[in-house]
C-alpha positions as CSV (number, residue, x, y, z in Angstrom):
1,X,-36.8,-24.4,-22.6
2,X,-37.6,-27.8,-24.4
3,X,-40.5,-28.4,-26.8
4,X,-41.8,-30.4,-24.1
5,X,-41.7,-27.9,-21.2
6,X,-43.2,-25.3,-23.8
7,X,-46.4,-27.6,-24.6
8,X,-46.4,-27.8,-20.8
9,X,-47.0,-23.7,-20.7
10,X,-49.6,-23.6,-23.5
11,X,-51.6,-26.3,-22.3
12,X,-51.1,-24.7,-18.3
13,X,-52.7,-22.0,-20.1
14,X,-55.7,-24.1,-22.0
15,X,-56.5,-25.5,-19.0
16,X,-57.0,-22.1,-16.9
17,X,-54.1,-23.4,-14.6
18,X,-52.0,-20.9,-15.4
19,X,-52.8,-17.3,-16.4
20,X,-51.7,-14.7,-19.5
21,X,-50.1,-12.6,-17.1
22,X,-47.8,-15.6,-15.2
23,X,-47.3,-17.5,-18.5
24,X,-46.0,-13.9,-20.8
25,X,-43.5,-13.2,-17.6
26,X,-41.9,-17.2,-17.8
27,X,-41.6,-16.4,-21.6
28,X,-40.0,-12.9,-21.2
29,X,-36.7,-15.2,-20.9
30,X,-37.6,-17.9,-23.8
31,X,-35.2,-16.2,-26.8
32,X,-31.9,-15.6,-24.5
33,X,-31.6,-14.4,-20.9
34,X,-29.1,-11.8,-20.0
35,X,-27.4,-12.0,-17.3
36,X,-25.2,-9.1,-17.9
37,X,-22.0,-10.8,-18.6
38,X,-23.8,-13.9,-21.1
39,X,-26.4,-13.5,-22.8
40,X,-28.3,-17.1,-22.3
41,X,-29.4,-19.2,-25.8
42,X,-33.1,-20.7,-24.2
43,X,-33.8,-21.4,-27.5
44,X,-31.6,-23.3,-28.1
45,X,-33.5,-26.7,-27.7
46,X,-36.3,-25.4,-29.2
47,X,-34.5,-25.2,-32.8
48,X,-31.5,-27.6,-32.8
49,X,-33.0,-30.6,-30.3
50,X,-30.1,-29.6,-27.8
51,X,-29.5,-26.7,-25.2
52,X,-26.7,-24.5,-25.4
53,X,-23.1,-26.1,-23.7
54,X,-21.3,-23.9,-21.4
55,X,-17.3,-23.6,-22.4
56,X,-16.3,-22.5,-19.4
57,X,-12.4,-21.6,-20.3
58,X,-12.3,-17.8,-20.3
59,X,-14.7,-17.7,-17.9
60,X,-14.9,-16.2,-14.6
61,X,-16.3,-19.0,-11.5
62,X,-19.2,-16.4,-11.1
63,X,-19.8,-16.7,-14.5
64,X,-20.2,-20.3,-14.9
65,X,-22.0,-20.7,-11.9
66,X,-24.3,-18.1,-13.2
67,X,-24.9,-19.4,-16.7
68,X,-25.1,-23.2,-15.2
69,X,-27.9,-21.7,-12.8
70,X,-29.8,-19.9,-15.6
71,X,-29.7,-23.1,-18.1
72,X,-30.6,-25.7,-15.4
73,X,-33.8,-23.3,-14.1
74,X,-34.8,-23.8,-17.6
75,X,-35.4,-27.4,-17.3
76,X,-32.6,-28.3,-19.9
77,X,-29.5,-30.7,-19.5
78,X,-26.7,-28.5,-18.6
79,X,-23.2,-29.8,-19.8
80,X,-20.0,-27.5,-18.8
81,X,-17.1,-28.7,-20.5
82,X,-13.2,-27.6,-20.1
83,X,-14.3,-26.8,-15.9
84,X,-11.3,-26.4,-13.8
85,X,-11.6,-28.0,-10.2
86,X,-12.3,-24.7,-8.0
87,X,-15.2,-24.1,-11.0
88,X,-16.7,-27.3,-11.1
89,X,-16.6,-27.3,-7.1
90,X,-18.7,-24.0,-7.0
91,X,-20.7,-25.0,-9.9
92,X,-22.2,-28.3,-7.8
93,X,-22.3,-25.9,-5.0
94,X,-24.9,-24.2,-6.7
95,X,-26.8,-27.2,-8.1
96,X,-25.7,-30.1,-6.4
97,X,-27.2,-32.7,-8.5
98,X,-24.6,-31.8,-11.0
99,X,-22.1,-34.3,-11.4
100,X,-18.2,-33.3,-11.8
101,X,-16.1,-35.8,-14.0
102,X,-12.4,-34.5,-13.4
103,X,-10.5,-36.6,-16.2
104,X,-13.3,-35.2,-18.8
105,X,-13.2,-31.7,-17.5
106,X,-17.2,-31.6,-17.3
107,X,-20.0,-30.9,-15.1
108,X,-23.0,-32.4,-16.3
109,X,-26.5,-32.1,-15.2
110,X,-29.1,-34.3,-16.9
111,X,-32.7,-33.8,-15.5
112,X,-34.5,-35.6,-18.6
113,X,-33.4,-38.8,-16.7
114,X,-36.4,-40.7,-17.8
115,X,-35.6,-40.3,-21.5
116,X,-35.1,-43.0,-24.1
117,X,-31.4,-43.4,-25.5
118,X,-31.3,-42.2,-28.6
119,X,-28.6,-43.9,-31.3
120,X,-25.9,-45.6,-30.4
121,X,-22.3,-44.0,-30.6
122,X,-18.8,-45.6,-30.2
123,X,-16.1,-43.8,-28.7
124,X,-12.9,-45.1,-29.8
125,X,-9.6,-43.6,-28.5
126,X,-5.5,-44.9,-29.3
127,X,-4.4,-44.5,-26.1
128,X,-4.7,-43.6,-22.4
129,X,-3.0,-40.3,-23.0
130,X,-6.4,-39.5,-25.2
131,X,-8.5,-40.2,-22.4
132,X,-9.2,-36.8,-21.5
133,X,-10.7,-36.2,-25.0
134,X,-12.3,-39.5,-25.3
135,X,-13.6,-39.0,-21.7
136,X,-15.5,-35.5,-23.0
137,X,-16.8,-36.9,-25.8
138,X,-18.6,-39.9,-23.9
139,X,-20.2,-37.4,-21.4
140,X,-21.5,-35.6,-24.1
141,X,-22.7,-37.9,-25.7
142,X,-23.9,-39.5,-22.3
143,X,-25.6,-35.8,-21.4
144,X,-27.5,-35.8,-24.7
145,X,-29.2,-39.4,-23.9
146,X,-26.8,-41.4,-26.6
147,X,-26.0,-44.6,-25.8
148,X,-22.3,-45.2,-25.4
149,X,-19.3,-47.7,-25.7
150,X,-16.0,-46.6,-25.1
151,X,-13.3,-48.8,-26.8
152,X,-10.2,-47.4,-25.3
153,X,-6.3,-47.8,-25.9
154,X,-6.8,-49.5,-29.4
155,X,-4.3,-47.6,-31.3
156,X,-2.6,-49.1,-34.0
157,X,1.0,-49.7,-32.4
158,X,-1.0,-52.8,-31.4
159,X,-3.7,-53.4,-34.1
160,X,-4.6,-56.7,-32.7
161,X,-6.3,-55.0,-29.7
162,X,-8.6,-53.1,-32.4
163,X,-9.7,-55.8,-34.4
164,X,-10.7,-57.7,-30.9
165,X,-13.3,-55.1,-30.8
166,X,-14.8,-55.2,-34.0
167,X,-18.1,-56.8,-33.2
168,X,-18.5,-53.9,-30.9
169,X,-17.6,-51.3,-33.3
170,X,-20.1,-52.6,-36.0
171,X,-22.9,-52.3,-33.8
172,X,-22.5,-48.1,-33.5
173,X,-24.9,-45.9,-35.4
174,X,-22.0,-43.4,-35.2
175,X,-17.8,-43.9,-34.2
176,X,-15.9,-40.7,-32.8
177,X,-12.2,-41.7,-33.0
178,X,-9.5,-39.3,-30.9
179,X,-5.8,-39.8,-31.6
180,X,-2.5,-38.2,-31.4
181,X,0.5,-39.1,-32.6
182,X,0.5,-39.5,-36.7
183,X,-3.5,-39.8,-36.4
184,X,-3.6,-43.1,-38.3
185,X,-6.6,-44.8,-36.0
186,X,-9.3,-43.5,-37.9
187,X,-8.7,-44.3,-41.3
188,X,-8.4,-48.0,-40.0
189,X,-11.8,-47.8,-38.2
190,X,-13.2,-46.0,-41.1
191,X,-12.1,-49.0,-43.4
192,X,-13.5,-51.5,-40.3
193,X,-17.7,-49.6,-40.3
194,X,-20.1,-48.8,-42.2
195,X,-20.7,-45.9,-40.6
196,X,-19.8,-42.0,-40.4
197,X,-16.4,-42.1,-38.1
198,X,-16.1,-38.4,-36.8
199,X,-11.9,-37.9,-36.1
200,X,-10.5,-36.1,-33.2
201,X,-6.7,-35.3,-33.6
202,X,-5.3,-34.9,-30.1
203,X,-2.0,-32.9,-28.9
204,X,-0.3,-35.7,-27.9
205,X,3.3,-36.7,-29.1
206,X,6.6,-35.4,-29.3
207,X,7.9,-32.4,-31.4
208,X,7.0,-33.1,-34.4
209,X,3.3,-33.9,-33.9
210,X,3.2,-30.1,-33.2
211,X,0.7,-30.2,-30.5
212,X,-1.9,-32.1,-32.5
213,X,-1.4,-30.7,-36.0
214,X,0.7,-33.5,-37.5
215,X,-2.7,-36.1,-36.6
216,X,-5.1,-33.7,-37.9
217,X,-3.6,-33.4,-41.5
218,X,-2.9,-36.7,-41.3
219,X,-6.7,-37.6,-40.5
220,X,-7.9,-34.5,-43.3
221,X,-5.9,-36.6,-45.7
222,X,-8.1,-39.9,-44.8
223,X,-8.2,-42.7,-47.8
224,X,-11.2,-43.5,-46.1
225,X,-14.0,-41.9,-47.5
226,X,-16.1,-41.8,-44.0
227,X,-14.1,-40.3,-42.4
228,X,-14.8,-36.4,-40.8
229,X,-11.9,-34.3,-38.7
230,X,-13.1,-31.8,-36.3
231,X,-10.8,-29.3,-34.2
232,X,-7.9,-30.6,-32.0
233,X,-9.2,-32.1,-28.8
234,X,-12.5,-31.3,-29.6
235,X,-14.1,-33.7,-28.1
236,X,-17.0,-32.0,-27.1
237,X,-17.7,-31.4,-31.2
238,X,-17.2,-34.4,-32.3
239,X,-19.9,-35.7,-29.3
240,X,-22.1,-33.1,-30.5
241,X,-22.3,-34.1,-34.2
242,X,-22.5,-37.6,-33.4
243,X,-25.4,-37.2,-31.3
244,X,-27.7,-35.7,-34.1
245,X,-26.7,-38.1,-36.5
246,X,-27.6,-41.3,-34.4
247,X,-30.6,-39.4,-33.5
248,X,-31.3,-38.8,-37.1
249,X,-30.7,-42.9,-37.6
250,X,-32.9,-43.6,-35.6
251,X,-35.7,-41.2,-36.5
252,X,-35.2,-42.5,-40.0
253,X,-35.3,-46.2,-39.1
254,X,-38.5,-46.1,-37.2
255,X,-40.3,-44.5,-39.7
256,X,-39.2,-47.2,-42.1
257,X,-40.1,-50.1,-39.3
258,X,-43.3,-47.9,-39.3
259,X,-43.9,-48.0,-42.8
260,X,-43.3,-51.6,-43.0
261,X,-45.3,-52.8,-39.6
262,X,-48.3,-51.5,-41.9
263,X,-47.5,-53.0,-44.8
264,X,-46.8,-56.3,-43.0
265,X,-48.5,-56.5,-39.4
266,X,-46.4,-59.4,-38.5
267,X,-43.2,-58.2,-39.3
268,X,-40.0,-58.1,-36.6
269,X,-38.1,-54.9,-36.4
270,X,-34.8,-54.0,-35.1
271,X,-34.0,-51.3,-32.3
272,X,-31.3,-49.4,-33.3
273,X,-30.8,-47.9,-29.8
């Protein structure tokens, strides 16, 4: 249930289009929807601006595909994230406009297609072997109706491939940055933008990198003061923090191109997006 759909029911309502009785049994499900095994967040949208994402590890087929079903009869976008290949084959099965992105892991189904993109997020990863991170991190992102630029294998064995994307990199509202390794990469992008950078250590490397941990103390111990660290290879996080800041850029930048179209009807404003 979005804030939209729900003005949709009230007004249905207003109008005589739609009566008490019909409208009380579609919001019998508005606060969750149990399905026995989850209990389903509809509400989700309504107070945070984004609908409840489906981890599918742990789960049973059934119970993705069930919880998939539920959240995309609600009207939402429906992202499934860590979906194994029998999963996400029964999962499009069910709802076949759903589309399956094997490196990322994901299913996503967006059905506010005719939304505007809302901020501007960079997804920045060191090499290819972070691609599966970086990868959920852009659909995400993507899912939630950001605009993205992925800027990939720019680690800093080869800092001359970074710095060849700086133009890009400056024009972000927000830069997630997944690395393995030592995790040096996002304190040299955090030292590059103006921006929040939102780290994602990543278990790749040899022993000592210890799965990941080595790049995430190495990122928690960032000289640069922009710099965030969420959990290793949590792409999905880091995608999901990003997208409310840029949408909170942007909010905050048109009111402030609003406030100063008023004072100055002439004036030329900048889209963010």
């Amino acid at each position: 249930m979005t804030n939209a759909s729900l003005l949709a029911l009230l007004s249905a309502v207003e109008r005589g289009s739609l009566s008490l009785t019909d409208a009380a049994e579609r919001m019998k499900s508005l606060p969750f929807e149990d399905l026995g095994h989850t209990r389903v967040d509809h509400h989700r949208s309504l107070r945070s601006g984004l609908p409840e994402v489906i981890y599918a590890a742990g789960k049973t087929t059934l119970q993705t595909v069930s919880v998939f079903s539920s959240l995309a009869a609600s009207g939402v976008d429906v992202l499934a994230t860590r979906v194994d290949p029998a999963t996400a084959e029964a999962v499009i099965l069910a709802n076949p406009q759903a589309i399956h992105n094997p490196l990322s892991r994901t299913v996503a189904l967006r059905q506010s297609s005719g939304a505007v993109p809302s901020g501007h997020i960079a997804v920045v990863c060191a090499g290819t072997s972070d691609l599966p991170v970086a990868e959920e991190a852009a659909v995400t992102a993507e899912t939630f109706h950001a605009r993205v630029t992925r800027l990939y294998d720019v680690g800093v064995a080869g800092i001359h491939r970074l710095l060849a994307v700086r133009e890009q990199l400056a024009t972000a509202a927000v830069v997630i940055v997944c690395a393995g390794m030592e995790g040096a990469l996002p304190s040299v992008v955090g030292g590059m933008v103006g921006v929040p950078v939102i780290a994602v250590p990543t278990s790749v490397g040899y022993g000592a990198s210890f799965s990941g941990v080595t790049a995430l103390l190495g990122m928690l111990n960032s000289c640069s003061p922009n710099v965030t660290v969420v959990n290793i290879d949590n792409g999905f996080g880091a995608a999901y923090a990003a997208v409310l800041i840029a949408r909170t850029a942007v909010a905050k930048f048109d009111a402030l191109s609003l406030g100063e179209e008023n004072k100055q009807p002439n004036s030329v404003t900048v889209d963010m997006r």
